[in-house]
N, C-alpha and C positions, 0 to 999 in steps of 0.2 A: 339733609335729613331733618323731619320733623319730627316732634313730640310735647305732650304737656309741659309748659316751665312750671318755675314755683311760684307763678299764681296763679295756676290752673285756669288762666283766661284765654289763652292764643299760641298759638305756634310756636316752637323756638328754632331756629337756628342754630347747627352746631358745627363750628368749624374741625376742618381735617387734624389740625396738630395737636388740640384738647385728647385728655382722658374722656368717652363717652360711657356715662356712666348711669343705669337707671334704675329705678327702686320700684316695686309692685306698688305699695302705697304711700298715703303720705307720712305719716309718724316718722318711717325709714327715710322720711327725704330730708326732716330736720335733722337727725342726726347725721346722714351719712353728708350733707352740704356742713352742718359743721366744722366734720375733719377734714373737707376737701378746702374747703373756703375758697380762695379765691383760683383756685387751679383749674375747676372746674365746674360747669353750672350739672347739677343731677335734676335726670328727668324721671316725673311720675307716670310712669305708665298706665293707672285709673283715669280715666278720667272725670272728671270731677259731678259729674250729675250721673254715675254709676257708683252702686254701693260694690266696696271692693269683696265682699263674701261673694259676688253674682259677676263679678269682671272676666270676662272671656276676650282674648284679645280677638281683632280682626284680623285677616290676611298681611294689610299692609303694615301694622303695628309689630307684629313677628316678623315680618321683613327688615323691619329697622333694628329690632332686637337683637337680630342675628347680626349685626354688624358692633354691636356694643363691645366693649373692654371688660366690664361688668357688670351682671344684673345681682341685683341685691335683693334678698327673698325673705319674709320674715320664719316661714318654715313652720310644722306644726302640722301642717297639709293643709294649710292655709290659700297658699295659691294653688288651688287643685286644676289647676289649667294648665302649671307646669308639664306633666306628666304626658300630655300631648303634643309636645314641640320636642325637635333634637337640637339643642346645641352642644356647643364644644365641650369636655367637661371642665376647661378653667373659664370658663364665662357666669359660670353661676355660682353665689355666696350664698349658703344659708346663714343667714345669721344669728339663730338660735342654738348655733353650736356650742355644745356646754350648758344647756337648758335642759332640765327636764320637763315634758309637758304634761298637764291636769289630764286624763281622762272624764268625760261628760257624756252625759245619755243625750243623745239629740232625737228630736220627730222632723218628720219630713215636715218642712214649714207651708207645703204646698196643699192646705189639708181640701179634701173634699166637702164632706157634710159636718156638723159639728157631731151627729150621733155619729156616724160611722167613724171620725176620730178618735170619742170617748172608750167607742167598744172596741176597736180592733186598732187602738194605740200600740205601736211596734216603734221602741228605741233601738238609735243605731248609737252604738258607743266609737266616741269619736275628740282627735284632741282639742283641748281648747286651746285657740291660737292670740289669748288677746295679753300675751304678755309684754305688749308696750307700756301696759298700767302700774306696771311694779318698775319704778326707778332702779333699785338693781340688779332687774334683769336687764332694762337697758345698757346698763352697763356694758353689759357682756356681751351686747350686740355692739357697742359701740367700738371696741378691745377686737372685735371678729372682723368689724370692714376696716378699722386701721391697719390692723396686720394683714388683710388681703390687698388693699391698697399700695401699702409699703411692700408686696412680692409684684405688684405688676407695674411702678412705677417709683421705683427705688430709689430716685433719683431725689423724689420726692417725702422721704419713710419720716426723714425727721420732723418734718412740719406736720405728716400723717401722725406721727407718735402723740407731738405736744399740743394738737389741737385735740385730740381722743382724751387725754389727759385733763384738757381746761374742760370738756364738755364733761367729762364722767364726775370731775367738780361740785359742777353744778348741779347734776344729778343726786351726790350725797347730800350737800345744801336743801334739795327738795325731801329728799330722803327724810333729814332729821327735822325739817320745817312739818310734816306729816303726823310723825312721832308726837313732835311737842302739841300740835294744835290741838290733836286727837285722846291726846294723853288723859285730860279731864274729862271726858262723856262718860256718863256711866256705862251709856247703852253703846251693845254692840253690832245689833240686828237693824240690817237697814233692807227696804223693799225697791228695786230697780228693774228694769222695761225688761231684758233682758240678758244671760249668763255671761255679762262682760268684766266680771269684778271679782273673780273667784284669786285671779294671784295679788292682785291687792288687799283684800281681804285675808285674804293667809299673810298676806307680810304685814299687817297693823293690825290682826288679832280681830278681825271682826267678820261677821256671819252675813254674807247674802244671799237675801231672796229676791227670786222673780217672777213678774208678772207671765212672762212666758216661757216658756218650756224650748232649751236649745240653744243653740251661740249664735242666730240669725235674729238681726235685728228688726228683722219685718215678719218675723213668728207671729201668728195672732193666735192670741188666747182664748181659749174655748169660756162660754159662762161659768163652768164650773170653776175652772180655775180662777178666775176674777172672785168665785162666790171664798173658795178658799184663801185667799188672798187677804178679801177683806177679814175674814174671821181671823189669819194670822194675825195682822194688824190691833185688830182690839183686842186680841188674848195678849200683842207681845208692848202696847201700851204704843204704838208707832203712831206717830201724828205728821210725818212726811211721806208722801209715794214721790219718787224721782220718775220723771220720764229722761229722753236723752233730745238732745240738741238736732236729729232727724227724724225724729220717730212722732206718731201720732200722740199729742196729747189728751186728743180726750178719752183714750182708755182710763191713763192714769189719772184725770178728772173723776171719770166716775169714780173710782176706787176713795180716790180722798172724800169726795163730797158725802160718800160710805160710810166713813169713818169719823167727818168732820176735820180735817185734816190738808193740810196745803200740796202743791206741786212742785218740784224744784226739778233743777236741773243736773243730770249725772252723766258726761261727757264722755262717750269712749274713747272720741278723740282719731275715732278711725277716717275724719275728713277734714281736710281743711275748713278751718274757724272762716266764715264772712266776713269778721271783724278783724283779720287779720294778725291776732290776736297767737303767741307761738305756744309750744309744747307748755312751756312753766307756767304759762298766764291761765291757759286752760285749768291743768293739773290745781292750780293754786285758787281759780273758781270752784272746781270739782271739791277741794278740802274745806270752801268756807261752806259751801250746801250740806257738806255731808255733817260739819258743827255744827249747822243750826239743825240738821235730824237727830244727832247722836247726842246732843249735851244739853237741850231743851224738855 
């Protein structure tokens, strides 16, 4: 059996007596290989030069799925390719269970002409799925695959338990690291590529906007919206635009150069880092960009 390991470079081999266990994207694959540790290796099902909003498995990829112990699903209607595959019903984890999700107005991101966009703009309301941003909702994803873990491999629950424990830890550590950094910025409105920050923002009290319109990070924004943007900007005194670590930067170029104003970096975090670099190291990038927007 093959599938993506976790360095999304090359095949993996999975032997017969391992737990086979594989996760839609990558965020789920740190934590779900944290509580497994060394029991067994988890595979990403993305592969890595596909954005996982657009991931459609292929034939042979569901063939291997179908032989898994567990697939691991962030939930939200995130993996909306779920819905066309049968598996078992214990094969599959959502693990947003105990989440409530954001409703969001989305556009189709596949726009035709920009006039035909502006005039006959038709929102689909739809949930947002990026709550790996909010550390304690991960939490509760983490709490969700240890207790499925520990029902399909019991043998193993307690090592499932105390590693879901060190890792939710660490997650409060990032948690109050967040808190304090943030604690001192006046400001609380920050400008970002796209609607990936709305439950972070609800858990540290602060307000974002975006560049474009939807929870798809390859949305492009029509001029008017760019023209709106900017005027937010100098009505709301912002001298940062964030692009994201996949996304084109010279939209958010133009906008800063708008405004007089710099680029930084706001990570959704929804792909494995090049630099190799994990969940905290990111997250803990993502908190010094947003102090030098928020407290300058």
């Amino acid at each position: 059996m093959t599938l993506w390991n976790n360095q999304n470079t090359k095949n993996l081999e999975t032997s017969e007596d391992e737990l086979q266990v594989y996760v839609s994207f990558y965020p789920l694959y740190e934590t779900t290989q944290a509580i497994i540790d060394q029991k067994a290796d988890v595979k990403i099902l993305t592969p890595p030069n596909i954005d996982p909003h657009d991931f459609d498995p292929s034939i042979k990829i569901i063939q291997e799925m179908k032989t898994a112990d567990l697939i691991i699903l962030n939930g939200g209607g995130f993996e909306s390719w779920i819905s066309n595959i049968e598996f078992e019903s214990d094969q599959l984890l959502d693990s947003s269970n105990g989440i409530s999700f954001l409703k969001t107005k989305s556009v189709d991101h596949h726009e035709s002409t920009e006039e035909e966009h502006e005039e006959h703009e038709e929102y689909e309301v739809t949930s947002d799925p990026h709550i790996w941003l909010n550390p304690n909702l991960v939490k509760i994803q983490a709490k969700n695959i240890a207790e499925r873990l520990s029902k399909i491999d019991p043998e193993n629950s307690k090592s499932y338990n105390e590693n879901a424990l060190q890792y939710i830890e660490k997650l409060e550590l990032l948690d109050l690291q967040i808190r304090e950094e943030l604690s001192s910025c006046s400001k609380k409105d920050f400008i970002t590529y796209h609607n990936a920050f709305s439950y972070f923002s609800n858990e540290y009290g602060l307000t974002q906007h975006t560049i474009t319109k939807g929870v798809h990070d390859h949305s492009q924004p029509t001029a008017k919206s760019i023209e709106d943007i900017i005027h937010l900007a100098k009505k709301l005194d912002i001298r940062v635009i964030f692009t994201e670590d996949t996304s084109d930067i010279r939209i958010s170029k133009v906008i800063a150069d708008e405004i007089g104003g710099d680029v930084l970096i706001l990570s959704p975090l929804a792909t494995k880092n090049m630099e190799n670099k994990n969940y905290f190291e990111r997250m803990q990038e993502n908190i010094s960009n947003l102090k030098e927007a928020l407290c300058n």
